[in-house]
C-alpha atoms as a printed R data frame, in Angstrom:
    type eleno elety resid chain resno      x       y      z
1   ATOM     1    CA   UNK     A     1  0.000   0.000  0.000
2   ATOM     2    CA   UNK     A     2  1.547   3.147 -1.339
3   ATOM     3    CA   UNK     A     3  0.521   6.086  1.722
4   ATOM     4    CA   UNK     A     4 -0.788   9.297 -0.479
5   ATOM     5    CA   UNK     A     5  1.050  12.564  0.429
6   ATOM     6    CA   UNK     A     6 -1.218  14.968  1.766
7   ATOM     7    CA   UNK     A     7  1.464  18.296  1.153
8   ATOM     8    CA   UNK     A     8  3.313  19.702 -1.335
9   ATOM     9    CA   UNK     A     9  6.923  18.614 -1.111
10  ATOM    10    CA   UNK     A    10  9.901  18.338 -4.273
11  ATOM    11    CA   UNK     A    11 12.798  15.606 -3.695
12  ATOM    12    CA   UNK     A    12 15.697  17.174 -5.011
13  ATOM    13    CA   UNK     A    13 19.168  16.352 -4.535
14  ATOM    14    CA   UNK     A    14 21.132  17.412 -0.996
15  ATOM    15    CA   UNK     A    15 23.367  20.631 -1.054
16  ATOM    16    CA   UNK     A    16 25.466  21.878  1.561
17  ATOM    17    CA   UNK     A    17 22.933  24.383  2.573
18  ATOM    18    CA   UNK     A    18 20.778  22.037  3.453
19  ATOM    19    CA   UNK     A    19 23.082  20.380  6.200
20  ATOM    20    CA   UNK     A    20 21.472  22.309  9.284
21  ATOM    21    CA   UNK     A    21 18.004  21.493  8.074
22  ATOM    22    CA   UNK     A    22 19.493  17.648  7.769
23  ATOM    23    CA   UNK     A    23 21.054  17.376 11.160
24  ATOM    24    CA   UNK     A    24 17.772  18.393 12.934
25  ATOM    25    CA   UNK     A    25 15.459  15.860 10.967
26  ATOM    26    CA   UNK     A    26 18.183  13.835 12.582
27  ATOM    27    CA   UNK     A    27 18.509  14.724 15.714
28  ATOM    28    CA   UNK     A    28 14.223  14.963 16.067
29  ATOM    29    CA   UNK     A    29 13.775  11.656 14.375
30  ATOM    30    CA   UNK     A    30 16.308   9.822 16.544
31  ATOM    31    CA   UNK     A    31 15.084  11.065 19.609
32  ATOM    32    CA   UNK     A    32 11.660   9.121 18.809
33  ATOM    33    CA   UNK     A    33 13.354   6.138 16.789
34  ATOM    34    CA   UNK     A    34 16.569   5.610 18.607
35  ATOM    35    CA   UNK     A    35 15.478   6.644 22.540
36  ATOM    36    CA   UNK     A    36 17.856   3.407 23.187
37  ATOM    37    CA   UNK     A    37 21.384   5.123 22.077
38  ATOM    38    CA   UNK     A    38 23.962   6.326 24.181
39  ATOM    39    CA   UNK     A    39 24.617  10.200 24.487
40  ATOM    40    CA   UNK     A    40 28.141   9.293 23.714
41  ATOM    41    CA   UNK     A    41 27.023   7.298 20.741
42  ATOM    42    CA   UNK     A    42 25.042  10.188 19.254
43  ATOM    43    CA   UNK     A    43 27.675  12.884 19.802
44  ATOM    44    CA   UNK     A    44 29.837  10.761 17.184
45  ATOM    45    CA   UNK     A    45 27.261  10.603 15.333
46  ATOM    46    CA   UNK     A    46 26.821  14.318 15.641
47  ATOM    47    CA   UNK     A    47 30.508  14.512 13.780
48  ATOM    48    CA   UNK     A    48 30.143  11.542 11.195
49  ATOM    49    CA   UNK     A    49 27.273  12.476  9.632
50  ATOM    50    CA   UNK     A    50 28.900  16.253  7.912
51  ATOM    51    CA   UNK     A    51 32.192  14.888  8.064
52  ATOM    52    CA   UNK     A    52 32.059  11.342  7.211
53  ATOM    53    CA   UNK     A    53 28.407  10.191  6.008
54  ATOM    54    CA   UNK     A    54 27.314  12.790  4.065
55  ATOM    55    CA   UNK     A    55 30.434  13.648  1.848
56  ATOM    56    CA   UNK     A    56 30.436   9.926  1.162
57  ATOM    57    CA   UNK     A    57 26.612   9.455  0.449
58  ATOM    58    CA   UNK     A    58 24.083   9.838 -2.784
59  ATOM    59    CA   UNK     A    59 21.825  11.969 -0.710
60  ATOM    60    CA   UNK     A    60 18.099  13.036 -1.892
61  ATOM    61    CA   UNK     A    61 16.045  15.678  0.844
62  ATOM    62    CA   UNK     A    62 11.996  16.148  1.032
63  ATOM    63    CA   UNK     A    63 11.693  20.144  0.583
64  ATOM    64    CA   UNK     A    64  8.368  21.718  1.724
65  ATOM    65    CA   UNK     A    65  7.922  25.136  1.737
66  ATOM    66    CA   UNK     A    66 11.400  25.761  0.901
67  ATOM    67    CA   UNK     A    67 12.712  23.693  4.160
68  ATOM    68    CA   UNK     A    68 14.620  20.529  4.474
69  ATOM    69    CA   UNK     A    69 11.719  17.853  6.159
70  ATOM    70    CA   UNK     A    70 13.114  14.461  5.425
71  ATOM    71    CA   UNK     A    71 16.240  12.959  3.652
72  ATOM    72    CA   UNK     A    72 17.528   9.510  2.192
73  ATOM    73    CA   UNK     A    73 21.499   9.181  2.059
74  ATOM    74    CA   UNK     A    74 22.243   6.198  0.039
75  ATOM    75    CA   UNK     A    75 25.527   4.164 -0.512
76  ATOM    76    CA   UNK     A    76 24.672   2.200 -3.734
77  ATOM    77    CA   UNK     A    77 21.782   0.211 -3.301
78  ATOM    78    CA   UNK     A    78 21.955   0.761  0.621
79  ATOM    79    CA   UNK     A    79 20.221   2.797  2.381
80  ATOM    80    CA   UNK     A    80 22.923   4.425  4.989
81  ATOM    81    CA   UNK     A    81 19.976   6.715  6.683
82  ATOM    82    CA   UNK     A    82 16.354   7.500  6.041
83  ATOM    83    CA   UNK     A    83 14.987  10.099  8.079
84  ATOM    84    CA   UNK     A    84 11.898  12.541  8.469
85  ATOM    85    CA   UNK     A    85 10.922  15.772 10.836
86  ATOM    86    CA   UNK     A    86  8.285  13.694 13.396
87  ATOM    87    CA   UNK     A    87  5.417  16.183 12.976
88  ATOM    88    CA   UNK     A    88  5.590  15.057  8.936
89  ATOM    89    CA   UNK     A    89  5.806  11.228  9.707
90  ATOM    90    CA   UNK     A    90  2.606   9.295  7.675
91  ATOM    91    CA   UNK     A    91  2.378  12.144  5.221
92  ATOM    92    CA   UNK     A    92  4.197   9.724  2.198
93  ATOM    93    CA   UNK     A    93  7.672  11.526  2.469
94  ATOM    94    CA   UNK     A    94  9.510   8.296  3.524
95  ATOM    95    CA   UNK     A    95  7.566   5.998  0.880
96  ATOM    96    CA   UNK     A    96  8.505   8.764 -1.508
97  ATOM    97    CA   UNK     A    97 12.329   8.839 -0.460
98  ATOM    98    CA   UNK     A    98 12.113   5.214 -0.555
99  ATOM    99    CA   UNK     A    99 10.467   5.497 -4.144
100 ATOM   100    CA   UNK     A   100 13.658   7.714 -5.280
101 ATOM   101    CA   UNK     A   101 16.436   5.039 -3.784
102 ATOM   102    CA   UNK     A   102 14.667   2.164 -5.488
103 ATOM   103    CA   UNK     A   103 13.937   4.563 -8.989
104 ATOM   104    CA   UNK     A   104 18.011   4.718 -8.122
105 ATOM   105    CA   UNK     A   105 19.147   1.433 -7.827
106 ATOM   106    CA   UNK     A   106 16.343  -1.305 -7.927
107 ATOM   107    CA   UNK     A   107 17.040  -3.828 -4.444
108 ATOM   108    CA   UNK     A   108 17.516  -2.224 -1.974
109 ATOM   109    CA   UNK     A   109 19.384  -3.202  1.397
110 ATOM   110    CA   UNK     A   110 19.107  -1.093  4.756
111 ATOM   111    CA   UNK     A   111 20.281  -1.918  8.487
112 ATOM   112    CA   UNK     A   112 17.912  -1.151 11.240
113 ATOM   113    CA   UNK     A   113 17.805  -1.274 14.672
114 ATOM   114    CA   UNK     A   114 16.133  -4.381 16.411
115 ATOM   115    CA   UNK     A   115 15.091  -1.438 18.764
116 ATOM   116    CA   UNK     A   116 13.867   0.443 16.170
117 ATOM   117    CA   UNK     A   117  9.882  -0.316 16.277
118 ATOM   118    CA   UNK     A   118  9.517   2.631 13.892
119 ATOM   119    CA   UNK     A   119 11.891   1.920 11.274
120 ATOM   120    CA   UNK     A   120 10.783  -1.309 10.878
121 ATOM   121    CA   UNK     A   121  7.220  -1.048 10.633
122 ATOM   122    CA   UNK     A   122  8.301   1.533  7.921
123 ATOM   123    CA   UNK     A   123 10.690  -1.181  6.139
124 ATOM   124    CA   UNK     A   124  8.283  -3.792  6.520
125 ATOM   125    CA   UNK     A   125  5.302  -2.051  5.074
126 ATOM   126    CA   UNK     A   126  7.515  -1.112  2.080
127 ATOM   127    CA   UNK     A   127  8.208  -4.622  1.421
128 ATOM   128    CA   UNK     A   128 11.949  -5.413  2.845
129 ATOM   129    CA   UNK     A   129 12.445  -8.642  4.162
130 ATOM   130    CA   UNK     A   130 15.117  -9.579  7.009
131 ATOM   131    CA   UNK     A   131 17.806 -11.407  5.870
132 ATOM   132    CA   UNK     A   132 20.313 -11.329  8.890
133 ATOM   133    CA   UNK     A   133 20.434 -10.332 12.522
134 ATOM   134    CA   UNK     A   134 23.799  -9.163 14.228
135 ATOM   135    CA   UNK     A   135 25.714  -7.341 16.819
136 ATOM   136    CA   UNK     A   136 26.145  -3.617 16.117
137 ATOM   137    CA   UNK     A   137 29.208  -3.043 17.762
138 ATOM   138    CA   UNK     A   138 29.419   0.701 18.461
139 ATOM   139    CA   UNK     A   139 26.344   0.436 19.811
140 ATOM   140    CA   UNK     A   140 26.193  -3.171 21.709
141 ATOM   141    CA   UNK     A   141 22.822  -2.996 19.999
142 ATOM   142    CA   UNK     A   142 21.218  -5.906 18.026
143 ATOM   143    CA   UNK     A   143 20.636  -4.563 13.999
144 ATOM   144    CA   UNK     A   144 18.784  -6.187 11.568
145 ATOM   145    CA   UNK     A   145 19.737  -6.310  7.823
146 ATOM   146    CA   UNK     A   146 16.832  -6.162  5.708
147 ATOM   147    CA   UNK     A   147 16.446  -6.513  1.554
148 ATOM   148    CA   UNK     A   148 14.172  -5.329 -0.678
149 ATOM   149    CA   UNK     A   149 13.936  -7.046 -4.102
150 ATOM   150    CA   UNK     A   150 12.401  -4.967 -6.479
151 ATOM   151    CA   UNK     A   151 10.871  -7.690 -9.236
152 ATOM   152    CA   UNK     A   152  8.007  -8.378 -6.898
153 ATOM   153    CA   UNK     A   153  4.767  -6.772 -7.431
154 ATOM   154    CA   UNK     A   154  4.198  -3.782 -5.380
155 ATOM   155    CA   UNK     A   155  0.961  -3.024 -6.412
């Protein structure tokens, strides 16, 4: 079932300006998805995702009104990080995002958190299957691989 966005957004590829609009769909998003992860955990995170993840990644952003309200950074056919604003969650921006990475690349492959009750609800409804559990080690947290395969039927 493909959720039907009820605002006006554009997915248009990330630019630098868009980094502070980035880091706080980030930062509001994890709060709610990732209430499990260590301050000290996060604060790398904090650092990795200007310096390391983003430079590295082929990263689309959800732009409504001319703000930054959800983003997709991919590494090939994975998904590194999929993230929207809370207060625009179940509005079709992550189906859309999700939509762009598979338009991308076809199967798809993401890592979530067992934790993560959000995420994979999201994943799941999209149609990703597990495929692998294992120990995240930064984290001491329990992640999930998942796959999409994008020959099935959607419909």
């Amino acid at each position: 079932m493909n959720p039907k966005p009820s605002i006006q957004f554009t997915i248009r590829p990330y630019q630098g300006s868009d980094l502070h609009d980035v880091m706080s769909v980030w930062e509001n998003a994890s709060k709610i998805a990732h209430p499990f992860l260590t301050e000290e955990f996060l604060s790398q995170e904090r650092y990795n995702i200007p310096n390391v993840y983003l430079p590295n990644a082929d990263t689309w952003v959800t732009d409504h009104e001319g703000k930054v309200v959800g983003f997709i950074a991919l590494l090939g056919n994975e998904v590194g990080a999929i993230f929207v604003q809370p207060e625009y969650h179940g509005v079709g921006l992550g189906w859309a995002l999700m939509n762009k990475a598979q338009a991308l690349h076809g199967d798809l492959e993401v890592e979530v958190f067992k934790e993560n009750s959000i995420g994979q609800a999201f994943y799941a409804r999209y149609g990703f299957e597990p495929v692998l559990e294992k120990h995240h080690e930064p984290t001491g947290q329990q992640v999930l691989r998942l796959k999409f395969i994008a020959a099935k039927d959607r419909s």
